[in-house]
C-alpha positions in Angstrom: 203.8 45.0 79.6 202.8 48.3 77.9 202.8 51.7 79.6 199.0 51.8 79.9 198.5 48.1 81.6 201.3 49.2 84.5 199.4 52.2 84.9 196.1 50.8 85.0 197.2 48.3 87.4 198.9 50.7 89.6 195.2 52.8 90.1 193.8 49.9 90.7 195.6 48.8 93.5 195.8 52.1 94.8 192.2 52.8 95.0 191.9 49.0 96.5 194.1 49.9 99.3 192.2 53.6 100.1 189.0 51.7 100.0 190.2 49.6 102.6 192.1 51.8 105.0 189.0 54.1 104.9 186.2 51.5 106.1 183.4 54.0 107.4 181.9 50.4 108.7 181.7 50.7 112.4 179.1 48.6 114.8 176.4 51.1 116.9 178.0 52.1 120.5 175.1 53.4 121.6 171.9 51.9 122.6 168.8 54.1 123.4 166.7 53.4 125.9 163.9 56.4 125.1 163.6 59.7 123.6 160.4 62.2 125.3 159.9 65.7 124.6 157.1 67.7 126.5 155.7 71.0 125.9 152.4 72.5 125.9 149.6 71.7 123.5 148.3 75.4 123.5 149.5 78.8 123.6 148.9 82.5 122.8 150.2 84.6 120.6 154.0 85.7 121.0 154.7 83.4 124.3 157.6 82.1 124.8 157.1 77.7 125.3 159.7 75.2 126.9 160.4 71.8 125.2 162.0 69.7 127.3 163.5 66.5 125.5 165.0 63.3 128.3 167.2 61.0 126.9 167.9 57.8 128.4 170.4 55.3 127.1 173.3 53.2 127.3 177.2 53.4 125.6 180.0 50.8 125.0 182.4 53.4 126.4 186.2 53.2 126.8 186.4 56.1 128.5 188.5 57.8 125.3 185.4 59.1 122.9 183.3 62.3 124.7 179.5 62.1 124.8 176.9 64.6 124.1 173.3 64.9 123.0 171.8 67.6 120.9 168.5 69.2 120.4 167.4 71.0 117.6 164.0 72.4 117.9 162.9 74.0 114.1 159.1 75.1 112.9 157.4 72.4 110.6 156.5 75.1 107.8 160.1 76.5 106.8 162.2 74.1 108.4 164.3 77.1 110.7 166.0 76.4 113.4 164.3 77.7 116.5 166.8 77.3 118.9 169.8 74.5 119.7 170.9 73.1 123.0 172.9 70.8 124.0 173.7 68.7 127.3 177.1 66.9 128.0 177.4 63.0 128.7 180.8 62.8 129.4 183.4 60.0 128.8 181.6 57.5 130.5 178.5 57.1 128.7 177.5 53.8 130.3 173.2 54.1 131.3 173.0 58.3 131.0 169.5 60.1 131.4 169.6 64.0 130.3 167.4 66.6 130.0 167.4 69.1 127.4 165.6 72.4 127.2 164.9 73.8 124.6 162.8 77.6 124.1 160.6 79.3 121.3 158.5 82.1 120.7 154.8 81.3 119.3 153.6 83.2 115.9 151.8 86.5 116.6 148.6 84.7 114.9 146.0 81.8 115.9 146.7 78.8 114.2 148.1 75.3 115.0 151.7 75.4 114.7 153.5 72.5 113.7 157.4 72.2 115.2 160.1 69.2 114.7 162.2 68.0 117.8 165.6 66.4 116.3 167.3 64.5 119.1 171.2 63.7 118.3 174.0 61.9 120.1 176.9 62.8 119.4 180.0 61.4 119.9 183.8 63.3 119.8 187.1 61.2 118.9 184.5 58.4 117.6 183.9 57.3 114.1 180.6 58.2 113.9 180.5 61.0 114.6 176.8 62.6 115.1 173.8 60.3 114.5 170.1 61.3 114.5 168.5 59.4 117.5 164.8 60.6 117.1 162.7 63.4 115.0 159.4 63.7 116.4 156.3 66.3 115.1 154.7 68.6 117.7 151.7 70.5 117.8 150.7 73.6 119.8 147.6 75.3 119.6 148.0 79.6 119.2 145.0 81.0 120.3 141.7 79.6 120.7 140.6 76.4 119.1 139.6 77.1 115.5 135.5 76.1 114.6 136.3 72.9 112.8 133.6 73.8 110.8 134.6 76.7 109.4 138.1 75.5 108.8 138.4 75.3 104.7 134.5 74.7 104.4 133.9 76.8 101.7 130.6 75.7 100.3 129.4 75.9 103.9 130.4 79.3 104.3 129.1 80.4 100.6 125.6 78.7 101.7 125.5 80.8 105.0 126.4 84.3 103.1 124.2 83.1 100.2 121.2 82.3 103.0 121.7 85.7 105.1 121.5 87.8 102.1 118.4 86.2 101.1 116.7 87.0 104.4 117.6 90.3 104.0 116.2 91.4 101.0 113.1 89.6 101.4 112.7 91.6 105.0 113.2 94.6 102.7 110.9 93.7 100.3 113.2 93.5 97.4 112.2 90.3 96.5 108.5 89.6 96.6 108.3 87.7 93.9 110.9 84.9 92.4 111.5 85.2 88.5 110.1 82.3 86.8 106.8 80.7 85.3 104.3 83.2 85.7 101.0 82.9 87.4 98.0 85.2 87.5 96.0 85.2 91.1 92.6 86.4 90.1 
């Protein structure tokens, strides 16, 4: 055998035996029973909101890996984090309900604001680590509710302004008579 076959051989066998001793296969400890957030669906301007996100769910536990769940509470448009609270579990994870609240301040302007809840379980000593349990979109309403007519309806706007200005100079007598075919009234 030649230099090059040993070595070959050799990489082969070690990148067969790392493959192997670092399986990141691992079955799902954890079954959840439910994820529910509340909040409010409408607030002013610059007022602080509560989401409060229950948990409820079951763990093969052995009493060695630590248990916690995560809530990460960011606004839909730019995708910051809004605030980040967490609740303990505990070493015995077996049928666990807990609450996590989590707090924001509105947007100084009327709008609908659009948050993301991500709900995580996360799991110390273990394998896996952190996993995402549940991403859910809220709403909240800042301000009053917007016309839905007047949201993006530009022709309907331009018609309005178009109209109003018309009734206006005719009350003013700018406009008595329309340009066009003319007629004589003898």
């Amino acid at each position: 055998m030649n230099y090059r076959t040993i070595l070959f051989s050799v990489l082969i066998t070690a990148t067969l035996l790392l493959a192997a001793s670092t399986s990141t296969a691992s079955a799902s400890l954890c079954q959840t029973v439910n994820v529910s957030s509340t909040y409010p669906h409408q607030a002013s301007a610059i007022q602080h909101v509560q989401v409060t996100t229950t948990v409820a769910g079951s763990c093969t536990s052995d009493g060695e890996d630590y248990f916690s769940v995560r809530v990460d509470l960011l606004d839909g448009a730019s995708g910051t984090v809004l605030s980040a609270n967490s609740v303990k579990i505990g070493y015995s994870a077996t049928n666990f309900s807990v609450t996590v609240q989590n707090g924001a301040t509105t947007p100084p302007t009327n709008q609908t604001w659009t948050l993301t809840i991500n709900t995580y379980l996360i799991q110390e000593g273990g394998v896996s680590g952190q996993s995402l349990l549940n991403s859910t979109t809220a709403t909240i309403q800042i301000g009053g509710t917007p016309l839905p007519e007047f949201q993006n309806n530009t022709p309907l706007i331009l018609s309005a302004v178009f109209g109003a200005a018309m009734v206006i100079l005719f009350r003013k007598g700018h406009l008595t008579q329309f340009p066009g075919p003319s007629c004589k009234v003898s």
